[in-house]
N, C-alpha and C positions, 0 to 999 in steps of 0.2 A: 416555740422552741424548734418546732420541725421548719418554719422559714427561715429561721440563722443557720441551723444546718444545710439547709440546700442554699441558702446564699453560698456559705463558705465551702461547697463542693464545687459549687457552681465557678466560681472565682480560680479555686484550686488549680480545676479541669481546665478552665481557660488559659491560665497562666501557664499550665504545662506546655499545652498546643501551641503558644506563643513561640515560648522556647525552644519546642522542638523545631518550627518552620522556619527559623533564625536562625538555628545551627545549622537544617540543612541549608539555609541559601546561602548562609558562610561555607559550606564546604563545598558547596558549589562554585562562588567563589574563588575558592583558591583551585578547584580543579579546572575553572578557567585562566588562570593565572598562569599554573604549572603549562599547562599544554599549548599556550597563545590562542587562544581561540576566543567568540563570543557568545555571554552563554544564550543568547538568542538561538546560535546552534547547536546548543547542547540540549534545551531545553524542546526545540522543534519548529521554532521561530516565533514569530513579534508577538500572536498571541497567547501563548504560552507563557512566555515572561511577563505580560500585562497579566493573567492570570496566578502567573507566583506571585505579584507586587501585590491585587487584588486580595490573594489569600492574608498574606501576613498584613494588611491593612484590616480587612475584618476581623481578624484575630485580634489583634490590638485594640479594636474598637470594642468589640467582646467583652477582652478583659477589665478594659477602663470602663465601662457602662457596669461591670458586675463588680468591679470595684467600689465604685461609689454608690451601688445598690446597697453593700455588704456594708460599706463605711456610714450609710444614712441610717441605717437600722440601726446603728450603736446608741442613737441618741434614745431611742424608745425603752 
């Protein structure tokens, strides 16, 4: 019982952080939009943007490996 419970926190918590890192790089986004600029220069340059794409790629990875951690245990 204590493994499905921290699977489904585990999942929970991943999914937030997803979301969260997806909204800000949408509002980032549009505040390169509004201003014409690229956010390479917003962010501090090339690797800094590889490092935001980096983040919200583990993140994703995260959530989908604790997904189906969480969805494999159903069968037991």
């Amino acid at each position: 019982m204590k493994d499905k419970i921290l699977n489904i926190s585990i999942f929970i918590l991943s999914l937030i952080c997803l979301l969260i890192s997806l909204k800000l790089f949408w509002n980032m986004g549009i505040y390169v939009d509004e201003f014409d600029t690229s956010l390479d220069v917003v962010l501090g340059g090339d690797l800094w943007l590889s490092m935001d794409w980096a983040r919200l790629g583990f993140s994703a990875i995260l959530c989908v490996l604790s997904g189906v951690n969480l969805f494999k245990g159903i069968d037991k």
